[in-house]
Each structure stands twice: as C-alpha cells, then as structure tokens.
N, C-alpha and C positions, 0 to 999 in steps of 0.2 A: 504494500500500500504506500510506502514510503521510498520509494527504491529513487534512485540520486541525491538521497538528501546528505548533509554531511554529520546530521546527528542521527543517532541511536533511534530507532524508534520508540523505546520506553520514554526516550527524554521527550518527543514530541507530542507523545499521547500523553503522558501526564501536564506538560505543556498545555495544549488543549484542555486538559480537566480541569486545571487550576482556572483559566477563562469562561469554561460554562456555569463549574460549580459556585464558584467564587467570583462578586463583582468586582475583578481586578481588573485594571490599565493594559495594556502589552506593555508598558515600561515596567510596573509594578513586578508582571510577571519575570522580564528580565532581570529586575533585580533579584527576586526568590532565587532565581534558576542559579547567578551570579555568585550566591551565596552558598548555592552546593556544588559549585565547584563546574559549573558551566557555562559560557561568555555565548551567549545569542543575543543579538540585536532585536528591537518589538518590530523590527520591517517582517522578518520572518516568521515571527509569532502569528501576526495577521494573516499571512496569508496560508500558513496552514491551519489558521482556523476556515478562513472562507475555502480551503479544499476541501479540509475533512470535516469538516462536520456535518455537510449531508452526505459522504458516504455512513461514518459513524453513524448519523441514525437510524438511515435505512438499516442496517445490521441489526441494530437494535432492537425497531421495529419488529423484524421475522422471527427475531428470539425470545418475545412479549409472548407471554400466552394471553390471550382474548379473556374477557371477565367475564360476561354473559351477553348475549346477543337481545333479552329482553330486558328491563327492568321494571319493578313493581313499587309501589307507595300504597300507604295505609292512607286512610281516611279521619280524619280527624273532625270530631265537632265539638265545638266552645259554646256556651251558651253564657250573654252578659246578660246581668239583670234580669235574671227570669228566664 
C-alpha cells in the first residue's frame, strides 16, 4: 500500500492515526513523530492522509460486521395533568 515511500509503513499508518484519532496539526504530528526519533516534514503527513485514508476505510468498511438491517423503538406514552 505504501510501496516508494521512504518510511516504514508502521510509521505512516500510525502517522495517519494520530491525524484521524486525534485533533492534531501535520506540524503537531511532526513534532510527536520528531520526538520518537523520526524527522518527517507535515508536506508528507498531508498527503498521505488524503491517499490513504479512503483506501483505509474502505478496508474497514468490509471488515464491519452489519448491526441489523431493521430497527425497532418502543412506544412510549406521558400523560401531563391528567
């Protein structure tokens, strides 16, 4: 999924998790990334988010199991004043 890049794919995909899960900057994330010992600029941050993250989802997606195809609610009645 990652093939030419010049990082690791773990570093990339937790890269990307730290930007969906967390409201962080691409600089922000730069600097995380910085502090464990890996120098990526936020130019590259962006745009492997706008690659992967709709492949990422679609993956996702097919690996969800479906919840129920109907749903139901109860009924409820209040009665004020009488």
């Amino acid at each position: 999924m990652f093939k030419g890049c010049h990082f690791p794919s773990e570093v990339i995909l937790e890269t990307i998790r730290y930007y969906l899960a967390y409201k962080l900057t691409h600089g922000e994330i730069a600097e995380i990334q910085k502090e464990r010992g890996v120098t990526v600029d936020h130019a590259p941050i962006n745009q492997w988010v706008i690659r992967s993250t709709p492949i990422l989802e679609n993956k996702v997606r097919h690996q969800m199991k479906s919840i129920s195809s109907s749903w139901q609610m109860d009924e409820t009645d209040i009665k004020i004043k009488g």
